[in-house]
C-alpha positions as CSV (number, residue, x, y, z in Angstrom):
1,X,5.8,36.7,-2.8
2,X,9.4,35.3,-2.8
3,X,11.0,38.9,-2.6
4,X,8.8,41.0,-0.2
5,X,8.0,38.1,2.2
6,X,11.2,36.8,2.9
7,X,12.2,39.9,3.7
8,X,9.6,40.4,6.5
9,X,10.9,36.5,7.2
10,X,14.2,37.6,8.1
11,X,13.1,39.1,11.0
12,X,12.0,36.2,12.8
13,X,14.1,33.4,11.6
14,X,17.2,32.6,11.7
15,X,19.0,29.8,10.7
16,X,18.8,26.1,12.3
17,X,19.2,22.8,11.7
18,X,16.6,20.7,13.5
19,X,13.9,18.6,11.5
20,X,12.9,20.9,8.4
21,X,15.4,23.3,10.3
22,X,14.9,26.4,12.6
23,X,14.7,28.0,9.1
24,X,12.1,25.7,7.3
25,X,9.3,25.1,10.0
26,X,9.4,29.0,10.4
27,X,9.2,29.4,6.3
28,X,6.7,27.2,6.3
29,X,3.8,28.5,8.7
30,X,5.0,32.3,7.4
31,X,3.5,31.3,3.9
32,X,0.8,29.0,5.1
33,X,-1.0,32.5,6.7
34,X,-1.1,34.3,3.3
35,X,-3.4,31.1,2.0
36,X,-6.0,31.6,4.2
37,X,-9.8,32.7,3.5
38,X,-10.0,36.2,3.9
39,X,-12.2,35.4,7.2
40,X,-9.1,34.2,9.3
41,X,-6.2,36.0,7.3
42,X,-6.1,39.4,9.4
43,X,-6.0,37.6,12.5
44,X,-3.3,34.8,11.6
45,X,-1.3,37.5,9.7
46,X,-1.6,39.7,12.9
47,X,0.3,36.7,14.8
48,X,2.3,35.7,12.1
49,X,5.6,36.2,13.9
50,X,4.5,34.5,17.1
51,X,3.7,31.5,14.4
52,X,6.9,31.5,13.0
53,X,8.8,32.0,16.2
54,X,6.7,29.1,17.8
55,X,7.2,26.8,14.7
56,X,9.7,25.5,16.2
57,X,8.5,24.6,20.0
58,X,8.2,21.1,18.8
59,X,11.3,20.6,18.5
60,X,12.6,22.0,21.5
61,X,10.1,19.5,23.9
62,X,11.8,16.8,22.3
63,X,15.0,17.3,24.7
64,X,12.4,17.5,27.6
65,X,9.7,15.1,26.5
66,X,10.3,11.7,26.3
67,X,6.7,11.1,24.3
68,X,7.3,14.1,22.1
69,X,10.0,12.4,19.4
70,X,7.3,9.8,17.8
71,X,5.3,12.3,17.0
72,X,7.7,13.6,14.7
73,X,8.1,10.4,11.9
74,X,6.5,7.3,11.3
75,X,9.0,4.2,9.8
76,X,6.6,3.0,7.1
77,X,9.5,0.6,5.4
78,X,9.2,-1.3,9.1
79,X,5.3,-2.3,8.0
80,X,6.2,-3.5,4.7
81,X,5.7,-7.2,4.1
82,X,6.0,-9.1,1.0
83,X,5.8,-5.7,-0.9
84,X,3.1,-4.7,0.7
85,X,2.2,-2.5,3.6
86,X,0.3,-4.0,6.2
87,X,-0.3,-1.0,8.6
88,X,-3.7,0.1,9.1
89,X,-4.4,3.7,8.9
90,X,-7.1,3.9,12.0
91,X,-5.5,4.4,15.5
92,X,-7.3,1.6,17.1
93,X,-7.0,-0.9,14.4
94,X,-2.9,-0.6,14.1
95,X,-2.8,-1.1,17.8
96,X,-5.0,-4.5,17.4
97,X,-2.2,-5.3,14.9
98,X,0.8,-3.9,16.3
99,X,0.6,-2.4,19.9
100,X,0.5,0.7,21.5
101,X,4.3,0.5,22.7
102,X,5.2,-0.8,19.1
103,X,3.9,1.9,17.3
104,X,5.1,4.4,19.6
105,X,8.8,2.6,18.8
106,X,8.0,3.5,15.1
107,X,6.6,6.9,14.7
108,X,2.8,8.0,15.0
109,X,2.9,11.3,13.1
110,X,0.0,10.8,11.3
111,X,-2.6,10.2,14.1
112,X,-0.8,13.0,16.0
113,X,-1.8,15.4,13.5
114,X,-5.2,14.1,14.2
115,X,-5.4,14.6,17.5
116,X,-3.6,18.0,17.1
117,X,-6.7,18.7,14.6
118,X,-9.0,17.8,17.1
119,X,-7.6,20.0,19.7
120,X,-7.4,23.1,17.4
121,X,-11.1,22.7,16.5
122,X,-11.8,22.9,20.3
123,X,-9.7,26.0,20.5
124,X,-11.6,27.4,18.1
125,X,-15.1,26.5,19.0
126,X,-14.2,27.6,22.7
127,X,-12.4,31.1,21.0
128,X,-9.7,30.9,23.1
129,X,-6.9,32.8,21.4
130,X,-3.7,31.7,22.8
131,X,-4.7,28.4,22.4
132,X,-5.4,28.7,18.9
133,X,-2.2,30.2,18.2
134,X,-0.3,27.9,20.1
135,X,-2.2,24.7,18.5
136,X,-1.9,26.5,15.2
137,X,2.2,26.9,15.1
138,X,2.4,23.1,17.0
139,X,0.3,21.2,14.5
140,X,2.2,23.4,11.7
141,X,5.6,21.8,12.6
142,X,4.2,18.1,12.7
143,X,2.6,18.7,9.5
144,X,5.7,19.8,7.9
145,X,7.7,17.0,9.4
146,X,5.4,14.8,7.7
147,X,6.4,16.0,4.1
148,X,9.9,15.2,4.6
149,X,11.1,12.1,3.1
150,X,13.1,10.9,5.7
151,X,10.5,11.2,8.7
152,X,8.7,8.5,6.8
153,X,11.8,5.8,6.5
154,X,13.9,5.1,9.6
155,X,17.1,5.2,7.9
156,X,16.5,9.0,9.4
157,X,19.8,10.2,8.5
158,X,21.5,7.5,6.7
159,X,22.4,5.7,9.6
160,X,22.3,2.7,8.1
161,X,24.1,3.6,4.7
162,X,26.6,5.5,5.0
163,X,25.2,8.6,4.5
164,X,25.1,10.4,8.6
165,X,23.8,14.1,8.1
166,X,21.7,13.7,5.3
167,X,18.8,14.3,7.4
168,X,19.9,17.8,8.1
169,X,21.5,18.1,4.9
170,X,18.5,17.3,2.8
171,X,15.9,19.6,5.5
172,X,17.8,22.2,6.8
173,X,21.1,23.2,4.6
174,X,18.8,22.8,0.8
175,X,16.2,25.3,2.3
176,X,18.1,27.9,3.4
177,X,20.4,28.2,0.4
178,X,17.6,28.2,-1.8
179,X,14.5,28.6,-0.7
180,X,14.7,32.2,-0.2
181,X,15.2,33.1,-4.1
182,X,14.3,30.4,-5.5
183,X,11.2,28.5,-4.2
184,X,8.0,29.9,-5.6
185,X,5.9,30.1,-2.6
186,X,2.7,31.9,-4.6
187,X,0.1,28.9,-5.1
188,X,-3.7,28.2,-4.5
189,X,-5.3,29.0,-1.4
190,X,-6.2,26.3,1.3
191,X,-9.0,24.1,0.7
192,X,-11.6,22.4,3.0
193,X,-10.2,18.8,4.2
194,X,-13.1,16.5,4.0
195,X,-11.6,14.0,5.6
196,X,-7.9,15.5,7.1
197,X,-6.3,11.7,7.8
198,X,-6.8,10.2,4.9
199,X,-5.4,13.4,3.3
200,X,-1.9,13.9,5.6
201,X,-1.5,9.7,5.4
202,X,-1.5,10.4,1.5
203,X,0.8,12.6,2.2
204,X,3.1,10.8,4.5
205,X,3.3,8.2,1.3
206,X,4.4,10.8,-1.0
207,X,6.8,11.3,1.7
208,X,8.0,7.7,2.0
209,X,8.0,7.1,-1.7
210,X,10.9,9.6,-1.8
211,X,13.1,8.6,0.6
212,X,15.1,6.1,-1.4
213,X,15.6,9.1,-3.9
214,X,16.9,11.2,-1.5
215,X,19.6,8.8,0.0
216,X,20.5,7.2,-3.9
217,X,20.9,10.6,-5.5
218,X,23.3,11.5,-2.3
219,X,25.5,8.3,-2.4
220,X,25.4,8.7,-6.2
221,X,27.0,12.1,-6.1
222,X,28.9,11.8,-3.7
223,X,30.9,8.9,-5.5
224,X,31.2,11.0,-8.6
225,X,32.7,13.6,-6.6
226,X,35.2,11.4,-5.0
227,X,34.8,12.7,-1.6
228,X,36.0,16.1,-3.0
229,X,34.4,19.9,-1.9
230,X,31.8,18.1,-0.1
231,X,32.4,20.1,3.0
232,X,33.5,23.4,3.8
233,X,33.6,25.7,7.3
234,X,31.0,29.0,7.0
235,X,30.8,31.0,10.5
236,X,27.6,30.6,12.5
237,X,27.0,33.1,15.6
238,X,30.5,33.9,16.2
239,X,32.2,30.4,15.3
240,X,33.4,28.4,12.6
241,X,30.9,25.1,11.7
242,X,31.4,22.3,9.3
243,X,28.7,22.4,6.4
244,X,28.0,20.9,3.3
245,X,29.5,23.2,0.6
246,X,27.9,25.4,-1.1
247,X,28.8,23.7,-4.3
248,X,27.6,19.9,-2.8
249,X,24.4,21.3,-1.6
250,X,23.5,23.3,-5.6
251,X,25.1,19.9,-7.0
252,X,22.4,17.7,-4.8
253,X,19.6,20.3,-5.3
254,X,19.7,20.2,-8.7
255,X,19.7,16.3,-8.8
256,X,16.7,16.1,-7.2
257,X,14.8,18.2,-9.5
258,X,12.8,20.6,-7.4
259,X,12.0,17.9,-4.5
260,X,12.6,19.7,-1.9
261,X,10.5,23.0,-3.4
262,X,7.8,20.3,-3.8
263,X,7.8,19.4,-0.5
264,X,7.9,22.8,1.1
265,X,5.1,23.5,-1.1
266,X,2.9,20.9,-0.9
267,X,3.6,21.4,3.5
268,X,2.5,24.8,3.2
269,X,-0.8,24.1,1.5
270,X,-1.2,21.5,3.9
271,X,-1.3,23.9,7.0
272,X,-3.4,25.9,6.1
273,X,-5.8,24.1,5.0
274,X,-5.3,22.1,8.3
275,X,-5.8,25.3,10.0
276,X,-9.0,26.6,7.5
277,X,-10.4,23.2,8.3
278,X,-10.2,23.5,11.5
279,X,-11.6,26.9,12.1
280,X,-15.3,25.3,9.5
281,X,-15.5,22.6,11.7
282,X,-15.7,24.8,15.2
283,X,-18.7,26.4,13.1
284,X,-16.6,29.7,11.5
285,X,-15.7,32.0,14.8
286,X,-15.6,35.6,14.2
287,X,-11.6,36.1,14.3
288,X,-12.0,39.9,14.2
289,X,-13.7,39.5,17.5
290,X,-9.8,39.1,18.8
291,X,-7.0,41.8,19.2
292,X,-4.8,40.5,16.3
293,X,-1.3,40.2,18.0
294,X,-0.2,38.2,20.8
């Protein structure tokens, strides 16, 4: 898988650095098609490059969108009291507690993916293609925002220790050094979501439970390092732009023990079994019943 697909990946992506990266949200819904049942696998894979292309799209609204950048992160750390987090996980109920504008302040990732679920289901049921597709590679991006540490903290790119970049650092530079030889991306196909929030919340915790990892590891090496071959210049579309080195980036990759792979993984299974459980719920359209590329 890690060979032959990548190179078909290449194609459609190139490099990036916003939220998982240009790179990332594109590997991401690429491998999420070749999970799929094999009742929905000719038409995803038929589209696959308009899903990878369109991975992205989320990102782009945020410069337009005022509304669109909560639905990329949730702070948990800013519901933590005493030790213990006092945010409910229904919409309504955290808005009883907390207020609309509030949460909106904070992040609402996880009830976005919800309502992106909801509208894909729709989609389906009403077997309107572009809308499908469209939903598909949207609710792909959220869903791999919400595996990344980071989106669930909001010291979102060490802002508040010393540590600006990390964000992009951690999301964007890891995954396209070593993703493409190095992540296994061959694992078990999607499953049925019985209950899809409670699943992406758990998710989101995983998320947040790593985020102090990801900035202590950082800080850690970077002291041992002594501020030395952190950074070094690599030429990006015809002009020179400051990177962390290749050496930095294998050092920090290999401190975190196979995080970041973990991540990608476990975002990969998660869209398409966001996608597969979609497509049950609408009652099991017959794909084949559409031409396959967009």
């Amino acid at each position: 898988m890690r060979g032959m697909v990548f190179v078909l990946l290449l194609v459609v992506v190139p490099t990036g650095s916003y939220s998982w990266g240009f790179f990332g949200h594109r590997f991401i819904n690429f491998h999420a098609v070749f999970l799929l049942p094999q009742e929905m696998i000719a038409f995803y894979k038929g589209n696959i490059n308009y899903l990878s292309e369109h991975a992205v799209d989320a990102d782009k609204r945020r410069y337009i969108l005022p509304q669109e950048a909560p639905r990329h992160y949730i702070d948990l750390d800013h519901y933590i009291e005493d030790g213990q987090l006092r945010l409910p996980k229904n919409w309504n109920q955290a808005v009883e507690f907390f207020s609309e504008d509030s949460l909106q302040a904070h992040g609402i990732v996880p009830w976005w993916i919800q309502i992106m679920k909801f509208k894909l289901t729709k989609a389906f049921a009403e077997k309107d293609k572009d809308e499908i597709l469209k939903i598909s590679a949207d609710i792909g991006h959220y869903i791999g925002d919400a595996h990344v540490p980071l989106h669930a903290n909001s010291n979102h790119n060490g802002q508040l220790t010393n540590q600006l970049g990390i964000h992009g650092f951690w999301e964007s530079r890891l995954p396209e050094l070593f993703a493409p030889t190095q992540y296994d991306m061959l694992m078990e196909k999607a499953s049925y979501l019985t209950d899809p929030l409670e699943f992406i919340w758990g998710r989101i915790y995983q998320s947040a439970s790593a985020a102090d990892s990801v900035l202590v590891i950082e800080k850690k090496l970077s002291t041992s390092m002594e501020g030395k071959n952190i950074f070094s210049y690599e030429k990006r579309n015809g002009k020179y732009e400051r990177v962390y080195s290749t050496i930095y980036s294998t050092k920090y990759h290999q401190a975190l023990r196979g995080m970041v792979e973990r991540r990608m993984r476990d975002a990969t299974f998660a869209v398409a079994s966001f996608w597969y459980t979609a497509w049950v719920d609408a009652g099991q359209p017959n794909l084949s019943e559409f031409s396959h590329s967009k």
